[in-house]
PDB file as gemmi writes it, atoms N, CA and C in Angstrom:
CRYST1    1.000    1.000    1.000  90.00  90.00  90.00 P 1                      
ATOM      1  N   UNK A   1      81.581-145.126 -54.770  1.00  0.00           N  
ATOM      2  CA  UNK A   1      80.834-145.004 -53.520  1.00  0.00           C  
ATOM      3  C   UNK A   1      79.460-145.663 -53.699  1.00  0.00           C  
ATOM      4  N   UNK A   2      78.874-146.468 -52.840  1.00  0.00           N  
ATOM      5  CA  UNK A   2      77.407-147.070 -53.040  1.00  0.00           C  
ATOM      6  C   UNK A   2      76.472-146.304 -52.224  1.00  0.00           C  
ATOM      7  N   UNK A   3      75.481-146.496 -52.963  1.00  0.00           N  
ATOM      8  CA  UNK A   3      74.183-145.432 -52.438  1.00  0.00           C  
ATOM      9  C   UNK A   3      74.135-146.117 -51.404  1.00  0.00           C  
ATOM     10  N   UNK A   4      73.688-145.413 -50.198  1.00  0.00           N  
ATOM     11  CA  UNK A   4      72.891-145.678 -49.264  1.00  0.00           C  
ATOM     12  C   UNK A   4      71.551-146.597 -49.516  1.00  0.00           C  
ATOM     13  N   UNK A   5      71.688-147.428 -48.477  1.00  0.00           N  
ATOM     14  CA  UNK A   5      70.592-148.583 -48.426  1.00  0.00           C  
ATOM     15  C   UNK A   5      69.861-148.428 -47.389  1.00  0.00           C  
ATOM     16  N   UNK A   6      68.419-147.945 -47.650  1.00  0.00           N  
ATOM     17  CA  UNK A   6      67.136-147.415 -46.523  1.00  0.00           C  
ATOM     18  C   UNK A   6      65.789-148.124 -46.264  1.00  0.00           C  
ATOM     19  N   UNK A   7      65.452-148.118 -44.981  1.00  0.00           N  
ATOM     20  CA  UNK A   7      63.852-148.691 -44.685  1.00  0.00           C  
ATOM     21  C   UNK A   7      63.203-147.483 -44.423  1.00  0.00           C  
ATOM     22  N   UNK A   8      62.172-146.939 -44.533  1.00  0.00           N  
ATOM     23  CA  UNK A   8      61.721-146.268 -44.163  1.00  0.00           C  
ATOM     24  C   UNK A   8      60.828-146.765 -43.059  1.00  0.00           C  
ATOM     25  N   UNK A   9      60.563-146.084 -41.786  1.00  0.00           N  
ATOM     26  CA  UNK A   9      59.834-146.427 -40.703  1.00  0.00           C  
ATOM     27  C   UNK A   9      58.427-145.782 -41.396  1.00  0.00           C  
ATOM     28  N   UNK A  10      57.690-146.342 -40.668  1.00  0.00           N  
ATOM     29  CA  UNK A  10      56.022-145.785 -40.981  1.00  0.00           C  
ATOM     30  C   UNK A  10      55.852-144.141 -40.561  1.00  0.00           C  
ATOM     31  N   UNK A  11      56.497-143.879 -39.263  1.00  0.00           N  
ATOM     32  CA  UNK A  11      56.346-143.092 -38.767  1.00  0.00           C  
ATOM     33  C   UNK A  11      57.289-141.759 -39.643  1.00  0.00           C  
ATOM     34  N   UNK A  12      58.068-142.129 -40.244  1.00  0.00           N  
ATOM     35  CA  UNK A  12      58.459-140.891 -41.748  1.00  0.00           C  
ATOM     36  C   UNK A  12      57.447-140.882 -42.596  1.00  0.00           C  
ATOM     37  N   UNK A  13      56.290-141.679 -42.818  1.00  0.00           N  
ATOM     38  CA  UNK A  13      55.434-141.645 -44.237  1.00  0.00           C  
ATOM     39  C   UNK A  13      54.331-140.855 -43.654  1.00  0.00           C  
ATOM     40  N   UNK A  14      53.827-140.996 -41.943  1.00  0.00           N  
ATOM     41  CA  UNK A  14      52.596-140.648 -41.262  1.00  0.00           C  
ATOM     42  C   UNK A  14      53.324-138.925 -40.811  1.00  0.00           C  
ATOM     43  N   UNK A  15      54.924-138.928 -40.687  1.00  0.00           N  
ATOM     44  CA  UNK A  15      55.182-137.273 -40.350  1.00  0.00           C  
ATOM     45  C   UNK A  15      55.299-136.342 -41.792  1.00  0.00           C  
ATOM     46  N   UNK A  16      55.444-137.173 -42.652  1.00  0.00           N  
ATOM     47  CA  UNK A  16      55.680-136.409 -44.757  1.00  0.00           C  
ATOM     48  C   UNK A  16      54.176-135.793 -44.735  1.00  0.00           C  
ATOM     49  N   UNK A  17      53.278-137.138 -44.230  1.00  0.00           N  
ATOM     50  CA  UNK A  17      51.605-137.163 -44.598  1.00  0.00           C  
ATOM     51  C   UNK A  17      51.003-135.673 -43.729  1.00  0.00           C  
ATOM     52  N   UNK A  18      51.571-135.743 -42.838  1.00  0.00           N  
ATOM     53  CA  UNK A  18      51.121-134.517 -41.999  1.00  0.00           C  
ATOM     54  C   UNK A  18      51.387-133.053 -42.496  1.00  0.00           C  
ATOM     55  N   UNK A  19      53.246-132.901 -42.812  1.00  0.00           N  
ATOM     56  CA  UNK A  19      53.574-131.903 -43.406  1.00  0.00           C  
ATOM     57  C   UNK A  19      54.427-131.623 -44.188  1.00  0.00           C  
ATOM     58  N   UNK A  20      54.461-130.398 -45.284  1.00  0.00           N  
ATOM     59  CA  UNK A  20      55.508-130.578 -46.053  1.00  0.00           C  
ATOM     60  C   UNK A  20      57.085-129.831 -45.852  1.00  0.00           C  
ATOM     61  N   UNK A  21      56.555-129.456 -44.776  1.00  0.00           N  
ATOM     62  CA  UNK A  21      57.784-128.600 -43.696  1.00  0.00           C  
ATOM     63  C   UNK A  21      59.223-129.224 -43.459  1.00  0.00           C  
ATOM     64  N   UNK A  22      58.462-130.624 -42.942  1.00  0.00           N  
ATOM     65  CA  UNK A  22      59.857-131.336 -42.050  1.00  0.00           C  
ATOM     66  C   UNK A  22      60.269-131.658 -43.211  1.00  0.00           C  
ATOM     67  N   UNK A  23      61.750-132.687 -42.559  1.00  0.00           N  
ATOM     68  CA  UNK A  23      62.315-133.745 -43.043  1.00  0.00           C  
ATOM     69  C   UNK A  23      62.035-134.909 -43.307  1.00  0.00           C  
ATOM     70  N   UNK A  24      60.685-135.186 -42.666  1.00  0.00           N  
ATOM     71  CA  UNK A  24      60.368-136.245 -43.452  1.00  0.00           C  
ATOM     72  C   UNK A  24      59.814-136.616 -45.059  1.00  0.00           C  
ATOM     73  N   UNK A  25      59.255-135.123 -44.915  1.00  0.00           N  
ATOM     74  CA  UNK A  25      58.774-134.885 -46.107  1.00  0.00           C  
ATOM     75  C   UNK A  25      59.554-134.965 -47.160  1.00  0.00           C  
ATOM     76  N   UNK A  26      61.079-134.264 -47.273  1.00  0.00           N  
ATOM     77  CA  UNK A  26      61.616-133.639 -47.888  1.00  0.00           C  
ATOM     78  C   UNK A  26      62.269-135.353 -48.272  1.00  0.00           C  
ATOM     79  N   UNK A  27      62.916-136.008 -47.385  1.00  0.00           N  
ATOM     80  CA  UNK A  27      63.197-137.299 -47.730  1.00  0.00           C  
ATOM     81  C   UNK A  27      62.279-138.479 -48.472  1.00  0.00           C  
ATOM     82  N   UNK A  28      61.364-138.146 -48.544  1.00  0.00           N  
ATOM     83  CA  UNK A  28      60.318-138.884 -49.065  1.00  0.00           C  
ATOM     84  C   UNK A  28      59.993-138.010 -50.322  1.00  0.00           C  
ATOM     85  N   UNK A  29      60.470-137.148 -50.815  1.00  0.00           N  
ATOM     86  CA  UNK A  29      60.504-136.380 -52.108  1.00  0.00           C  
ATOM     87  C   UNK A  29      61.434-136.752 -52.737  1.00  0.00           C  
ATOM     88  N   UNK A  30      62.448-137.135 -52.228  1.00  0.00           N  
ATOM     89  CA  UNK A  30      63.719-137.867 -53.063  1.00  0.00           C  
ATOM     90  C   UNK A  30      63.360-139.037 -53.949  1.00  0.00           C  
ATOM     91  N   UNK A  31      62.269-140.276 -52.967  1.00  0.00           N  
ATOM     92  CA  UNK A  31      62.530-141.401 -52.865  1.00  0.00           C  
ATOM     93  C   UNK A  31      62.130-141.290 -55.080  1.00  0.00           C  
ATOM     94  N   UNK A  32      62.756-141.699 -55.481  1.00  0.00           N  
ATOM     95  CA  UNK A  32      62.744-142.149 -56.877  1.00  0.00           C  
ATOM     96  C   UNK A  32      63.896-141.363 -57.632  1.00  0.00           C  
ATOM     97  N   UNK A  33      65.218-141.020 -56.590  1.00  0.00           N  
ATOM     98  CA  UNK A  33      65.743-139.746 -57.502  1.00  0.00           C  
ATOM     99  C   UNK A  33      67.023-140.475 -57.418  1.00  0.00           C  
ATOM    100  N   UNK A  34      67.035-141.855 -57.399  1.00  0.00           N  
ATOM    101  CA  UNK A  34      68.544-142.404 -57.382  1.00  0.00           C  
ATOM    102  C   UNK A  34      69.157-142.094 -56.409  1.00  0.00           C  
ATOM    103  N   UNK A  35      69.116-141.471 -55.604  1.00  0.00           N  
ATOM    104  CA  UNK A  35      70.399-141.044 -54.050  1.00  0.00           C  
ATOM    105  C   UNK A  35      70.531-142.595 -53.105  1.00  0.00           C  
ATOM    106  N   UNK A  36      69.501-143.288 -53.349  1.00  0.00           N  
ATOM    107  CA  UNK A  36      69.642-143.898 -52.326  1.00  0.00           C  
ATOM    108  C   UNK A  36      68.576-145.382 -52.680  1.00  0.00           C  
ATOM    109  N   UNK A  37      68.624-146.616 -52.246  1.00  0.00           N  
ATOM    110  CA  UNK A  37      68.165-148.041 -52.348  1.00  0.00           C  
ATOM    111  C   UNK A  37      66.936-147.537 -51.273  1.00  0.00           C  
ATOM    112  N   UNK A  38      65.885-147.999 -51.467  1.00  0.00           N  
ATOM    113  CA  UNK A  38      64.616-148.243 -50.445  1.00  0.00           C  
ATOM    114  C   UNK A  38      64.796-149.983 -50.667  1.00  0.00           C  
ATOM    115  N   UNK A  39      64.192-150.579 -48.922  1.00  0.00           N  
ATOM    116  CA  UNK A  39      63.812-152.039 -48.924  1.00  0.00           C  
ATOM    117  C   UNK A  39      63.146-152.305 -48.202  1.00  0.00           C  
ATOM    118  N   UNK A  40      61.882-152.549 -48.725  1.00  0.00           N  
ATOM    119  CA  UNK A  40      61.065-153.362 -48.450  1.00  0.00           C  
ATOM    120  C   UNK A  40      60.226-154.815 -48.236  1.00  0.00           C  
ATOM    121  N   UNK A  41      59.232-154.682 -47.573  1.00  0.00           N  
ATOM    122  CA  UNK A  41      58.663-156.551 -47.150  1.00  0.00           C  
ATOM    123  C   UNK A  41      57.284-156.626 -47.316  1.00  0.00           C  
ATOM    124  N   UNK A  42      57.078-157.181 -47.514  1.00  0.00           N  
ATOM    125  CA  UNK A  42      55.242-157.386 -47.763  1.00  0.00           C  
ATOM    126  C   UNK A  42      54.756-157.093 -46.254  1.00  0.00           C  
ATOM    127  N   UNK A  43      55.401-157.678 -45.482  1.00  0.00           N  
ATOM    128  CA  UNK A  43      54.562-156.796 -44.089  1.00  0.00           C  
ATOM    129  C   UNK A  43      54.775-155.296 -43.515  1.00  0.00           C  
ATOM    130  N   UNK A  44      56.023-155.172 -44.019  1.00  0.00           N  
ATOM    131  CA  UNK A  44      56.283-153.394 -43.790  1.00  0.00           C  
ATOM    132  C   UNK A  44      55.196-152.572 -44.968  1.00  0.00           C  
ATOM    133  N   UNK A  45      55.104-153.676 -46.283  1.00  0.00           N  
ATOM    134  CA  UNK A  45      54.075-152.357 -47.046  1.00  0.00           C  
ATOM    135  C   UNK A  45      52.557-152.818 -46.780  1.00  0.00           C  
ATOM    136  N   UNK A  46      52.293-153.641 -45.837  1.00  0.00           N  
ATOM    137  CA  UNK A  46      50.810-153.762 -45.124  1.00  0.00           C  
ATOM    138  C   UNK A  46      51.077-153.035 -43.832  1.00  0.00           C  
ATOM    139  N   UNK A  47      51.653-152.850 -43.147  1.00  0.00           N  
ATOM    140  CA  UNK A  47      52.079-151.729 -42.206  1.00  0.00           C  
ATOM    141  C   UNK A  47      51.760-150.579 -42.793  1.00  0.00           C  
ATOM    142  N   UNK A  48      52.063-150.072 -44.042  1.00  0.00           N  
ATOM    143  CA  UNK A  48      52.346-148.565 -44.037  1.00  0.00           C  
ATOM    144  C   UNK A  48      50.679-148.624 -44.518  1.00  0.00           C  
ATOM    145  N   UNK A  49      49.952-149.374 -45.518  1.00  0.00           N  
ATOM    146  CA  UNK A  49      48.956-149.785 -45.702  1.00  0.00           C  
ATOM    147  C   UNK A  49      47.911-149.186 -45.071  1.00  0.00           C  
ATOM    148  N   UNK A  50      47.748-149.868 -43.732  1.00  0.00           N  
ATOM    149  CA  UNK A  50      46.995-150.131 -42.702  1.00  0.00           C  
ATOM    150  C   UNK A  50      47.036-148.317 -42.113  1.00  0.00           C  
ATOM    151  N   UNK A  51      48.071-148.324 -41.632  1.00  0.00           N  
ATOM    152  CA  UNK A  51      48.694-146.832 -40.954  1.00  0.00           C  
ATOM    153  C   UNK A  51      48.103-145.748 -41.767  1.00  0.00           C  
ATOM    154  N   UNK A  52      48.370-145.563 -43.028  1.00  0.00           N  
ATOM    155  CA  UNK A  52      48.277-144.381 -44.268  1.00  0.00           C  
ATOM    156  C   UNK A  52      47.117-144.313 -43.844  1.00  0.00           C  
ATOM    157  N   UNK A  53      46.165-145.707 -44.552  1.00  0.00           N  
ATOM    158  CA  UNK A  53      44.333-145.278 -44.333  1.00  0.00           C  
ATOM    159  C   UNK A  53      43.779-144.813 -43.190  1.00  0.00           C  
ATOM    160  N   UNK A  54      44.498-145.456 -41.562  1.00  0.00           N  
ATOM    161  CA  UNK A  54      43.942-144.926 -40.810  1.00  0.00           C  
ATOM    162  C   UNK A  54      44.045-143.544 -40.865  1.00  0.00           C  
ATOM    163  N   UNK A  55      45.325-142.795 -41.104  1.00  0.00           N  
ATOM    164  CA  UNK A  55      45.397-141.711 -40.935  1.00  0.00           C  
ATOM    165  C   UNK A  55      44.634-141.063 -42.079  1.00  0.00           C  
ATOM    166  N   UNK A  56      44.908-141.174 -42.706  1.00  0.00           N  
ATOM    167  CA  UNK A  56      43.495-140.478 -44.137  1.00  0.00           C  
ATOM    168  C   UNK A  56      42.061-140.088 -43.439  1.00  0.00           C  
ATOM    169  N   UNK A  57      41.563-141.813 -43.163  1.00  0.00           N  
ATOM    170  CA  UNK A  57      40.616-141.558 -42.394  1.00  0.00           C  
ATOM    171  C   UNK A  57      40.337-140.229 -41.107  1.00  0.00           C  
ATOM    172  N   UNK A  58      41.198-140.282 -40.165  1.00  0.00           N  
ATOM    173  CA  UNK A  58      41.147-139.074 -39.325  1.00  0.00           C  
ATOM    174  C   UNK A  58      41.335-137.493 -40.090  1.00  0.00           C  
ATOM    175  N   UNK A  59      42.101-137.375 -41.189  1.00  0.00           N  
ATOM    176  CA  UNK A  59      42.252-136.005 -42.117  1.00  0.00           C  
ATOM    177  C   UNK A  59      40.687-136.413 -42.648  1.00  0.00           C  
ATOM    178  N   UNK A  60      40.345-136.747 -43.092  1.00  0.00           N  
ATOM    179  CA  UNK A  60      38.539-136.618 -43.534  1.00  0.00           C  
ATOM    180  C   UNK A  60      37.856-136.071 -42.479  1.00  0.00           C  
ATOM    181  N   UNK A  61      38.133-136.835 -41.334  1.00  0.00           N  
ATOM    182  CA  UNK A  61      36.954-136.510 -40.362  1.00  0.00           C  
ATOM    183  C   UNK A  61      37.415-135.306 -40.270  1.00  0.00           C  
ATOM    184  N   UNK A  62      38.940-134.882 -39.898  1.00  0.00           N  
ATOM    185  CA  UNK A  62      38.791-133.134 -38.888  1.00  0.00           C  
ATOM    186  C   UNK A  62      38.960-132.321 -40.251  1.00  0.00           C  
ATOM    187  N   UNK A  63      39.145-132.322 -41.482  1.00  0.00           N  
ATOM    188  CA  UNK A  63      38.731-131.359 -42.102  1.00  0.00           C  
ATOM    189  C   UNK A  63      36.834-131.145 -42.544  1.00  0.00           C  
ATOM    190  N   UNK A  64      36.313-132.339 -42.377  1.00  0.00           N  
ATOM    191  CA  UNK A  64      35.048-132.224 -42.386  1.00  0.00           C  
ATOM    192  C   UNK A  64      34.935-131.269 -41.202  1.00  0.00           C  
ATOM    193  N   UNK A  65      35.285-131.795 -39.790  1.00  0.00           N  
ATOM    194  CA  UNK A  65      34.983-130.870 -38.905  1.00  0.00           C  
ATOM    195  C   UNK A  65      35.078-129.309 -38.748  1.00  0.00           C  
ATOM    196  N   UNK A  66      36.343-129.571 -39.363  1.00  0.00           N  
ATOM    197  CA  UNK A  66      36.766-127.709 -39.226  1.00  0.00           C  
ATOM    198  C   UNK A  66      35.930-127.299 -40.801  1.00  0.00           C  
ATOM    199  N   UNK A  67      35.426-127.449 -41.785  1.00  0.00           N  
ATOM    200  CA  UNK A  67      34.516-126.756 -42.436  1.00  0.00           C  
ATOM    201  C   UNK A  67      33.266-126.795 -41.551  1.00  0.00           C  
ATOM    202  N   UNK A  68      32.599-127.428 -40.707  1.00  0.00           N  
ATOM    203  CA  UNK A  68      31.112-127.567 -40.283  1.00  0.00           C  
ATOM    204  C   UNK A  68      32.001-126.205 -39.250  1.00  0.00           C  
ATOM    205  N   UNK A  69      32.528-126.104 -38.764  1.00  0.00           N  
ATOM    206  CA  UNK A  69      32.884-125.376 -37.193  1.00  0.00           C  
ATOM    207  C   UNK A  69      33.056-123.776 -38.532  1.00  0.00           C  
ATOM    208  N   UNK A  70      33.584-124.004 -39.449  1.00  0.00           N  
ATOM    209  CA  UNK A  70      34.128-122.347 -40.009  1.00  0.00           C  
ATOM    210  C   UNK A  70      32.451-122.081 -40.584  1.00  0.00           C  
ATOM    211  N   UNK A  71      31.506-122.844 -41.089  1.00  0.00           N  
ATOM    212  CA  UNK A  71      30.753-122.864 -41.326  1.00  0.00           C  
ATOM    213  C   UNK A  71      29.676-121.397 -40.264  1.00  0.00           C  
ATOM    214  N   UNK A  72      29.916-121.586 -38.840  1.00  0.00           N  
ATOM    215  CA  UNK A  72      29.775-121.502 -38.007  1.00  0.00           C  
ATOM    216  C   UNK A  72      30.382-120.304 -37.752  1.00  0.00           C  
ATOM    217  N   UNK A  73      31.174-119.962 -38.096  1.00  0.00           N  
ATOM    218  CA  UNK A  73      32.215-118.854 -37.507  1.00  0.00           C  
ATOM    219  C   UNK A  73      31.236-117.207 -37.891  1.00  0.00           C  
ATOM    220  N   UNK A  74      30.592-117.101 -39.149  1.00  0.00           N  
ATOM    221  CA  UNK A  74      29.482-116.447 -38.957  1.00  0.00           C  
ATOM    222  C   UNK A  74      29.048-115.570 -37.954  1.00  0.00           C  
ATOM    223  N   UNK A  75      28.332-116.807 -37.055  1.00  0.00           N  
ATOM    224  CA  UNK A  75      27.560-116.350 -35.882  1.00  0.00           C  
ATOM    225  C   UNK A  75      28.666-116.259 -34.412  1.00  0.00           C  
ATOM    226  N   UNK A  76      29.715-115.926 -34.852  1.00  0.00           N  
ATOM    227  CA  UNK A  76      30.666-115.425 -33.398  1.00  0.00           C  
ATOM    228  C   UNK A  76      30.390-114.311 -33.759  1.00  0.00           C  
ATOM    229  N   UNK A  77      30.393-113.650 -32.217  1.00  0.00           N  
ATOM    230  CA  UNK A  77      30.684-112.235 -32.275  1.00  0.00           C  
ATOM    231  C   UNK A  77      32.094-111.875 -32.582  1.00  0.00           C  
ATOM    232  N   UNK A  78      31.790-110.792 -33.484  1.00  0.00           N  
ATOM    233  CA  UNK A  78      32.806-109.969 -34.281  1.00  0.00           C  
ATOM    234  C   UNK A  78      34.345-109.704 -33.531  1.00  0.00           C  
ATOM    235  N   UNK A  79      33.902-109.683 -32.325  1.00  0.00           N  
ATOM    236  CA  UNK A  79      35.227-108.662 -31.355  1.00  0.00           C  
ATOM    237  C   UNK A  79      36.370-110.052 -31.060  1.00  0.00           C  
ATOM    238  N   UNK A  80      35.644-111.253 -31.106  1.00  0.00           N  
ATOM    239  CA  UNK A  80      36.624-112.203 -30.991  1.00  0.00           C  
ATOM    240  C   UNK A  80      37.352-112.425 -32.244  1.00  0.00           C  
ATOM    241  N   UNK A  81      38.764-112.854 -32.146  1.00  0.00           N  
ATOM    242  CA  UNK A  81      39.517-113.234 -33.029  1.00  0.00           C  
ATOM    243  C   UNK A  81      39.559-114.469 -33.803  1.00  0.00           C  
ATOM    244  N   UNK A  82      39.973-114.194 -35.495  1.00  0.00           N  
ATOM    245  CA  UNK A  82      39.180-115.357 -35.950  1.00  0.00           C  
ATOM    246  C   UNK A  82      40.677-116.553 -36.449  1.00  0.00           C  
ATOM    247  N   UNK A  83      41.126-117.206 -35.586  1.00  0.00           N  
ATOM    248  CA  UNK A  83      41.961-118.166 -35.934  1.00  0.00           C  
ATOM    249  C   UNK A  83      41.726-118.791 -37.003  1.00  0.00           C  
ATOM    250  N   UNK A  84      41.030-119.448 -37.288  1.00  0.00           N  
ATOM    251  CA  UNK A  84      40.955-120.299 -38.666  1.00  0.00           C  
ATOM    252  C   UNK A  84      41.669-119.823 -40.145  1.00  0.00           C  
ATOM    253  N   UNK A  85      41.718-118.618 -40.234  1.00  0.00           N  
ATOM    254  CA  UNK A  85      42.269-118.004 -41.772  1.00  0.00           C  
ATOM    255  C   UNK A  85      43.878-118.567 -41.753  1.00  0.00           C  
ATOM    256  N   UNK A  86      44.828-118.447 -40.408  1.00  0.00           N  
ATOM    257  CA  UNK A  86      45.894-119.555 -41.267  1.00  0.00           C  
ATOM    258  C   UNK A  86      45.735-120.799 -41.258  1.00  0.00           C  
ATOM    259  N   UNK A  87      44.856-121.694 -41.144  1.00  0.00           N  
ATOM    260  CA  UNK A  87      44.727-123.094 -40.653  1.00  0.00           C  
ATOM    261  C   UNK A  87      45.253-123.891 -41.822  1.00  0.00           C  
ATOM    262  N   UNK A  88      46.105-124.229 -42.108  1.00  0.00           N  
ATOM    263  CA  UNK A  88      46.922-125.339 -43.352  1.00  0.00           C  
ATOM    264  C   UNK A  88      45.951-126.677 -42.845  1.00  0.00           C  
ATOM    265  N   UNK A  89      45.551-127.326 -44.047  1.00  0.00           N  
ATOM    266  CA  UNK A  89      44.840-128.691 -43.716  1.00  0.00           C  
ATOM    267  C   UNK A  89      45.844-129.281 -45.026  1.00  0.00           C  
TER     268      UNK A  89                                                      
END                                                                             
């Protein structure tokens, strides 16, 4: 039987990057375990490139944000509820 032969879309590397929940993730945990051929192109890995950093970039900014905002959480009054304690970043 021959392994399966795969591209990965960007949009599996930007849904893994987000969480370790899905399936994308879980498929992108394989990738080096022999199940299966990855193929790639010099413009699909400047694609994922380009994509990854932007998204990095935005995880910097809103976890910067949500420490300045919990920073903050302090001065709420008490009686409101404090969402942030499950917040997975």
């Amino acid at each position: 039987m021959t392994k399966p032969q795969i591209v990965l879309d960007t949009n599996v590397l930007v849904t893994a990057m987000r969480s370790r929940r899905g399936t994308a993730f879980k498929l992108l945990s394989r990738v080096g375990s022999n199940d299966f051929d990855i193929h790639l192109s010099v413009p699909l890995v400047m694609e994922y490139e380009e994509v990854l950093l932007r998204q990095l970039e935005q995880t910097v900014l809103i976890t910067y944000v949500i420490s300045e905002v919990s920073k903050n959480l302090e001065y709420m009054p008490s009686h409101l509820p404090n969402y942030w304690h499950n917040l997975e970043i």
